[in-house]
N, C-alpha and C positions, 0 to 999 in steps of 0.2 A: 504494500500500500504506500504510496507517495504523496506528497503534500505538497501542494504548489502553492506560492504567496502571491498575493496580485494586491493593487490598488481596489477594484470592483470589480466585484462578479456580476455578468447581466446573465436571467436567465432568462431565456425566450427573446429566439430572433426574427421573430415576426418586424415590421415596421416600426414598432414603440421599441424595442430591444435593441434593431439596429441602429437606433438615430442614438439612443441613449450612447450607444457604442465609438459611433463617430464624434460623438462632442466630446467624450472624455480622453479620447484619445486624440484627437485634433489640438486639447488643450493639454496635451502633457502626460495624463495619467496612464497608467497600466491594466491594463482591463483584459477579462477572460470572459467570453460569452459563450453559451453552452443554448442547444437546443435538443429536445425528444423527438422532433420530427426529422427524416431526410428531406436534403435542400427541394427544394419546389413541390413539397407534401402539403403546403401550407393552402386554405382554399382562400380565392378571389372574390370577398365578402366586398371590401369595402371599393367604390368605384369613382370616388371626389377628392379631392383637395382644394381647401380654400385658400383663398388671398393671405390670410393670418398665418397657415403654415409655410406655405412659400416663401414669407417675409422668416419667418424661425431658422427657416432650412438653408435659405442664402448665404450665409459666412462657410457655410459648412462642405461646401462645395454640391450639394444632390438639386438645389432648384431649376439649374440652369436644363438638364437631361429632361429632367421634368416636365419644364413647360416646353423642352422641344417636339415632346413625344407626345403630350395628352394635347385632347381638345379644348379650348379656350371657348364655354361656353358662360356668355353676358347677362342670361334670363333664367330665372327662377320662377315657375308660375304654378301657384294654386288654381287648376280648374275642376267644375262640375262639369265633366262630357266637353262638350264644345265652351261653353261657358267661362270666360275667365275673369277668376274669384278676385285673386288676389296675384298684380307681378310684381317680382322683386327684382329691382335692375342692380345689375352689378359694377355694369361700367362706367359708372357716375362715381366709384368708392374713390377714395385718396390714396390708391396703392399702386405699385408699379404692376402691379396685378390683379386688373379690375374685369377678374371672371369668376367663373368657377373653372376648376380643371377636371376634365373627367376623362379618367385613365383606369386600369387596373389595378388592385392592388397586388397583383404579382408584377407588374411593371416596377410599381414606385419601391418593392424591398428590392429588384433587382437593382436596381440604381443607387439607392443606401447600399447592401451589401456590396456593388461596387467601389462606391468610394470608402469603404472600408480594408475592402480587401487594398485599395490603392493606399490604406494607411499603416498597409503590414498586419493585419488582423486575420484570423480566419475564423470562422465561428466552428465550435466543436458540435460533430453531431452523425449520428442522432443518440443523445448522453441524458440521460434522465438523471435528473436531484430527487436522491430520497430520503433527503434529512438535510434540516436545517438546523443548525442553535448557535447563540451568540455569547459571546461576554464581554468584559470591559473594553476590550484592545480588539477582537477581532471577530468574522463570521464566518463560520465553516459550515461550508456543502458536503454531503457524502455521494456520490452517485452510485449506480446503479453495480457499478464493476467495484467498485468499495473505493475508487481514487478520491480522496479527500482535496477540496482548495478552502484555501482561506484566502481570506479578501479584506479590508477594513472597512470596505463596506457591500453591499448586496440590492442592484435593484430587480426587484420580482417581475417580470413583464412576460409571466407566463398564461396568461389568459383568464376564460372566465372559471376553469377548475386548475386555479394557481397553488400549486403545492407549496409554494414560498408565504402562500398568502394565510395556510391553512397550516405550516409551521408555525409560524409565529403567531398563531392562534388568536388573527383578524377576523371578527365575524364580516357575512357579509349580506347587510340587509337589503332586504326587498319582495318581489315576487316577481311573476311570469305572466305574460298576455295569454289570454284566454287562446288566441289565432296563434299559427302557425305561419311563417314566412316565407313563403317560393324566392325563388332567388334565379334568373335568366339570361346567359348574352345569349344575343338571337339577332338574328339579320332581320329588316323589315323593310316593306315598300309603305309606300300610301299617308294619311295624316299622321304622320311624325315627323316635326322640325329637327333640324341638326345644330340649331345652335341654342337651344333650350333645355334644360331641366324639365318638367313638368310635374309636379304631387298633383294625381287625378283624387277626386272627392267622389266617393259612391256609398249608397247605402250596403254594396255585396263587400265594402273594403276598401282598401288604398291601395293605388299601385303607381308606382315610381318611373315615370319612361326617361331615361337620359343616355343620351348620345356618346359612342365609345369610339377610339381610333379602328382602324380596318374597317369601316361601315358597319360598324354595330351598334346594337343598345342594350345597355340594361335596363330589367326589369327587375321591379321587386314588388312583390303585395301580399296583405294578409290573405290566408285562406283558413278554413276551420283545419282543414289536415291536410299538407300539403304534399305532394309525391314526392320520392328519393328523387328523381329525375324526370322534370319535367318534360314534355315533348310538345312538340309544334299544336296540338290540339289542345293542349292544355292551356298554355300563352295564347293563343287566339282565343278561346273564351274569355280568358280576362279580360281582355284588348276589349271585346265584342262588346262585356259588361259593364266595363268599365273606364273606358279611354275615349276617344275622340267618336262622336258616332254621323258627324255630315261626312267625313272622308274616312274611310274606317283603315287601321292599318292593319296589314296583312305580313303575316310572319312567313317567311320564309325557311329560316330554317333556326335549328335550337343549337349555335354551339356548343355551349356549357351549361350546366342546370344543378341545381342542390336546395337544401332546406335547411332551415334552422329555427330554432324556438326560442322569442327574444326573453330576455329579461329586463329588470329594472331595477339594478342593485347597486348600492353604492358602497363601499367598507368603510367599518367603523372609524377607522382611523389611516394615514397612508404612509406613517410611519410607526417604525419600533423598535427603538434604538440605534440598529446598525443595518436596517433594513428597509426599504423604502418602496412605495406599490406603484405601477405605470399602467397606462391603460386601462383593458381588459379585464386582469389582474384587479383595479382597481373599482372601476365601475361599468356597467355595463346598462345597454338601453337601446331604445327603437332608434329602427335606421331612420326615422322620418327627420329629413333636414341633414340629414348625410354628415353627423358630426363625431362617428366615435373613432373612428382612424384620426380625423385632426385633432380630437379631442385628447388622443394617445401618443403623439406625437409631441403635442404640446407638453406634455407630463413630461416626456423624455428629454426635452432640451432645460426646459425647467430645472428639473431632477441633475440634470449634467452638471450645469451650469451652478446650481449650489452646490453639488457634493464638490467639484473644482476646487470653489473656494474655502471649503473646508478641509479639505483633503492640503490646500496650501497652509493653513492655519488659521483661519477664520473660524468662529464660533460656530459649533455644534447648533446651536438656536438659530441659525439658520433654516436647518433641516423641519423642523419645526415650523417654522414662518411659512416654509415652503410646504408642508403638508397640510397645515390647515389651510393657505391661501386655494391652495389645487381643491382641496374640498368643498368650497365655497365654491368655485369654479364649476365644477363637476355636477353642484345640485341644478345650480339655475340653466348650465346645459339641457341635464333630464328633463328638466322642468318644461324645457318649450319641445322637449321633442314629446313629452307625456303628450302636451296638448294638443299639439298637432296630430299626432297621433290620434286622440281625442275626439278631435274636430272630425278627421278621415272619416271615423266609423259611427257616426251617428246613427239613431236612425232614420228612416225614412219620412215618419212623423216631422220631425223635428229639422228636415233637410233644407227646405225654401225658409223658414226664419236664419239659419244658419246662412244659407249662401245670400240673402238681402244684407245681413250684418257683414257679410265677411268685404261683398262687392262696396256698401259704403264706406265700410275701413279701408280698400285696398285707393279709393278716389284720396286720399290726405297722403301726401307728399309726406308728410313726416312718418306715418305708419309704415308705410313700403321704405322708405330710407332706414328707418329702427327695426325693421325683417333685415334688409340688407347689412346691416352694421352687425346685426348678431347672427346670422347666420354663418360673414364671412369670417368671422371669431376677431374680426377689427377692434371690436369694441374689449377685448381682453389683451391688447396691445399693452 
């Protein structure tokens, strides 16, 4: 059995693990990242990045690939069918990045994990932690083959069944949406714009259409039980029931398809001691408004960015500072993706007060600029 010392251990190399990895390593430190999955095992959940991560991610060398590769889309629009509710413009923001980006998220870890690998790193895998515990001075992992690392410090960015998270014996409250989540890239002809986002409003559900590099789109919507793998008949009913119905779009074909069952948890706390939780890991919630990848990203530069200066000699109470501010963060995120979510699935009773309230709110210039400032994660500049 061997023992390795490192500055920080990150476990889990999803997008929140690798950014964590590049920033401490970009600034100095010695970092060991470890993942349970092999490389490209990881699935393609999350499909945006806003203006506010791009602004994070730019010192770090990964923005530039970035916005070469995704699509630069300016609108964000709530509609009932044809109807539109509510549009959130993006290209009015104050950012050198006045969109949304919609890419993949096996694109954007390839591009992190590049400029990682470009910083001398590699990520160890596929290496499972099976014990965690800390003391004054340091934090020891055991893996799976019994190789022991210690670290001075440890951030958990292992997802939402974080073994890091469930060593250090962080509850993690919350519950689970009644529905279940389709999840879709699919080719499409017909009423789907390519430079839009769209949240469709229906009483059968939400469903998400936005526009992906190689003539795709994602789709995402609630369903009471959703299939392991969706198939082309599948996505056209929802389309049918729920998307544009003067120009209907017509799916062609189903590249990718999966399922997942969301939550809405937040942990008690997002640090503990020598321990510290990112994303995932940390909180978890509906995809509506497309914020838990930026959401976990921000954790991770955050998280860098003070363990840096502590790991230089800066107070410990940093860490601190920095777990309750990220918690703060974290709720009033949930919060608007709760409602939106919320809003989605009303029912049908209650649908035309709904879409009158939402259409007079979307007419005030300051409603749609306060969507656009919190959706782009601007306003936690």
């Amino acid at each position: 059995m061997t023992t390795e010392i490192a500055d920080v251990l990150i476990v889990g190399a999803g997008p929140v693990g690798l950014t964590a990895a590049v920033v401490l390593t970009q600034l100095g430190h010695d970092v060991v990242i470890v993942d349970s999955q092999a490389e490209g095992a990881n699935t393609s959940r999350a499909a945006v990045v806003h203006p506010h991560t791009l602004e994070l991610l730019e010192p770090y060398g990964v923005t530039r690939p970035l916005v070469g590769r995704g699509l630069h889309t300016p609108d964000f629009t709530i509609r009932d069918r044809d109807k539109v509710l509510i549009a959130v413009p993006f290209d009015r923001l104050p950012t050198a990045y006045p969109y949304t980006l919609m890419i993949s998220q096996a694109d954007t870890e390839k591009f992190i994990l590049h400029r990682l690998t470009e910083l001398g790193v590699a990520v160890r895998r596929p290496v499972e932690v099976t014990a965690v515990v800390q003391d004054a001075e340091l934090v020891t992992a055991t893996l799976s083959d019994g190789e022991r690392i210690r670290a001075r410090y440890l951030i958990g960015a292992d997802g939402l069944h974080s073994t890091v998270r469930e060593q250090a014996g962080i509850g993690f409250a919350g519950g689970s949406y009644a529905e279940s989540f389709s999840l879709a890239d699919v080719r499409v002809s017909g009423g789907v714009p390519k430079d839009e986002v769209i949240l469709y409003f229906s009483p059968a559900g939400l469903v998400v259409v936005a526009p992906l590099p190689d003539e795709m789109y994602r789709i995402v919507a609630t369903v009471d039980e959703a299939p392991p793998e969706p198939d082309v008949a599948f996505v056209q009913r929802l389309l049918d029931e729920r998307g544009p119905k003067a120009r209907p779009a017509v799916v062609e074909e189903v590249v990718w398809g999966s399922r997942f069952r969301v939550h809405h948890r937040i942990a008690d706390r997002f640090r503990d001691g020598r321990i510290l939780l990112a994303g995932d890991a940390a909180h978890v919630h509906s995809p509506a408004g497309g914020q838990g990848m930026n959401l976990g990203i921000e954790d991770a530069v955050t998280a860098a960015t003070a363990l840096s200066r502590v790991l230089r000699g800066e107070s410990p109470e940093l860490l601190d500072e920095h777990a309750a501010a990220r918690r703060g963060t974290t709720e009033a995120v949930v919060s608007i993706a709760g409602r939106l979510t919320s809003l989605a699935t009303m029912p049908a009773a209650v649908r035309p007060i709904r879409n009158t309230a939402m259409r007079l709110a979307g007419k005030t210039a300051l409603v749609r600029n306060k969507l656009a400032w919190r959706l782009s994660g601007l306003d936690r500049r």
